[in-house]
N, C-alpha and C positions, 0 to 999 in steps of 0.2 A: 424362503428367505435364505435359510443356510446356502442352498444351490445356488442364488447369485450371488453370493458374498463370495464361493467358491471362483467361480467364474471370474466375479470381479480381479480376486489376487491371481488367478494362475493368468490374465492378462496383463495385470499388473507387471509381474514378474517378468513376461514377455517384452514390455517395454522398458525393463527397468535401467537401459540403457541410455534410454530416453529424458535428458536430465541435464544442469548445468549451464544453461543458457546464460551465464555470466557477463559476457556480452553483453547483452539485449538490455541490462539491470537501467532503470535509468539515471543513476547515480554513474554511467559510466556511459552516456551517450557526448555530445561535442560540447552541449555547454558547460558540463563542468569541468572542462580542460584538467588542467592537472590539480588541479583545486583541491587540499585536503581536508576531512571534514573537522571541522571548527566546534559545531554547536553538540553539547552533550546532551542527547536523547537518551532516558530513563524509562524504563519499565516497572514501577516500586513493587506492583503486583506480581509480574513474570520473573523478575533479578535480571541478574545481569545480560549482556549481551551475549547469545549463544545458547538460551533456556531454552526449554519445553514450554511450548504454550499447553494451558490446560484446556482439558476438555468442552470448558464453559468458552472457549475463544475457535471452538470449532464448532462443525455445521453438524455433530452430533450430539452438543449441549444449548447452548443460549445464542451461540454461533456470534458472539460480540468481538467487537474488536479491544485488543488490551488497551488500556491507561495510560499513556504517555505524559512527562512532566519533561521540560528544558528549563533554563537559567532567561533570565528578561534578555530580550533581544538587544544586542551591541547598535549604535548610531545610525549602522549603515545598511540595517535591514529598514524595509520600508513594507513591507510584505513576509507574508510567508505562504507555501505550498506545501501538503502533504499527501505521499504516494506511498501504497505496498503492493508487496510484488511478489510471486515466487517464482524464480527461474528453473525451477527444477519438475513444473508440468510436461509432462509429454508432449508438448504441443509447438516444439520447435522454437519456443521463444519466451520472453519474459509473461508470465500470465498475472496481467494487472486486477488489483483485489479490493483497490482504492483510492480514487483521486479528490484529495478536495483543494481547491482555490480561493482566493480572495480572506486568510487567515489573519486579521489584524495584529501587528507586532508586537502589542501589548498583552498577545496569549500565550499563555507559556505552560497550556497542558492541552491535548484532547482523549477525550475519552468516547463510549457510547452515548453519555447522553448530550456527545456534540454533532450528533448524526442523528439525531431525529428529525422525521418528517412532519411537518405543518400541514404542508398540501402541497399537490402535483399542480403544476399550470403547462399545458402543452406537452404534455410528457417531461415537463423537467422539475424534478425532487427541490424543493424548497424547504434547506434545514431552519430549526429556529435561530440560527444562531446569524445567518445572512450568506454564511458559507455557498460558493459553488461546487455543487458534484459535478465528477468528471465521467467517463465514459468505464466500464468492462464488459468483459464478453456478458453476462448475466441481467444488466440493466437495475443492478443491487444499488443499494449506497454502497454496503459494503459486500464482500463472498467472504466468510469466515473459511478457515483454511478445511481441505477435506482432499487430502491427496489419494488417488486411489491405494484399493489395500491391496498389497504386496509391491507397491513402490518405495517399499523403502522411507528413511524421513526425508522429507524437505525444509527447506529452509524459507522465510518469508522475512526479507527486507521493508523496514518500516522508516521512511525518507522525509525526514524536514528539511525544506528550501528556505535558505533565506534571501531573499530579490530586493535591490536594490532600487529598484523603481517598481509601481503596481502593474498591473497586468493589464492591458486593453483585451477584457474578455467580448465587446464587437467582433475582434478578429477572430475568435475563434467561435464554432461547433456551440448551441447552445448547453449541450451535454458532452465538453472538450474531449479529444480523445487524446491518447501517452503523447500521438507523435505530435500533435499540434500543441500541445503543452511544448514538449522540447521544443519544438521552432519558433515559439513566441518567450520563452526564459532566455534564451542564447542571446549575452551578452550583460543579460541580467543577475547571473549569481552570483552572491555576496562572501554564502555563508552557508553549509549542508550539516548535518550530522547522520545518519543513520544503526537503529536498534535492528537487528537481526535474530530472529525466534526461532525455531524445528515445530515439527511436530509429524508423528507417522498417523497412517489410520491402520491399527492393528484387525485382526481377523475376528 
């Protein structure tokens, strides 16, 4: 155990150039034009924007995802969508950690227990709540955060959309992925906010 943990960081270390993908964030792909964010996303458990997620929000504790709370959605939301991200994997680009769709305007928190599953039909996760999951590399609802050790900390963007009209999820993937998301929202956003958390995995 100690000898991969070893391995693990001195690879780490080796990539740890490897990082930043800002870009790729999708708070910053063509639909949201120069659009600046509006809706104040809350973390009451984590604090403020720029905290330490704990332990228990990584894949070395309960691997949950944090709490989120906003304010009741303004007229012109009609929908909402929620995406995390961390662009700081080694992996050349934004590594998506959670997509859910079809979020009725009248919600104004999610937490873990808005990502439970009911049952699988066709390979696709049915929350209780009606919610669509979308696509990551893992096939998760969600990846709690788990950067490798000796990279350093990363950061993991936490994204509410607000859409002004509902989503035709026909047109998409029955388990959407980021970039079919972006090409069916463009022209639809209303209203964004985004929380941003850290978190390292120490040795």
């Amino acid at each position: 155990m100690w000898l991969l943990r070893l391995l693990e960081y001195c690879l780490g270390r080796l990539l740890y150039r490897r990082r930043g993908y800002d870009s790729d964030l999708f708070f910053n792909t063509i639909p949201f034009g120069n659009l600046k964010p509006t809706l104040r996303l809350e973390s009451p458990e984590c604090g403020p924007a720029g905290a330490r997620l704990t332990n228990d929000h990584s894949a070395f504790g309960a691997g949950r995802i944090p709490h989120f709370t906003w304010p009741a959605a303004p007229p012109s939301v009609k929908e909402y969508l929620f995406l995390a991200e961390d662009p700081d994997a080694p992996l050349g680009h934004a590594n998506v950690h959670g997509i859910y769709l079809g979020i009725p305007p009248t919600t104004t928190s999610l937490g873990p227990v808005d990502l439970e599953v009911v049952r699988v039909e066709n390979g696709v996760k049915v929350l209780k709540n009606g919610w669509t999951v979308g696509q990551n590399r893992r096939g998760w609802v969600y990846i709690p955060a788990r950067p490798p050790r000796g990279h350093g900390p990363h950061r993991y963007f936490f994204v509410l959309v607000g859409l002004g009209e509902k989503l035709d999820l026909g047109r998409m993937d029955k388990v959407p992925t980021k970039g079919e998301v972006v090409r069916e929202i463009e022209g639809k956003v209303v209203a964004w906010g985004v929380w941003e958390g850290t978190y390292e995995s120490t040795f």
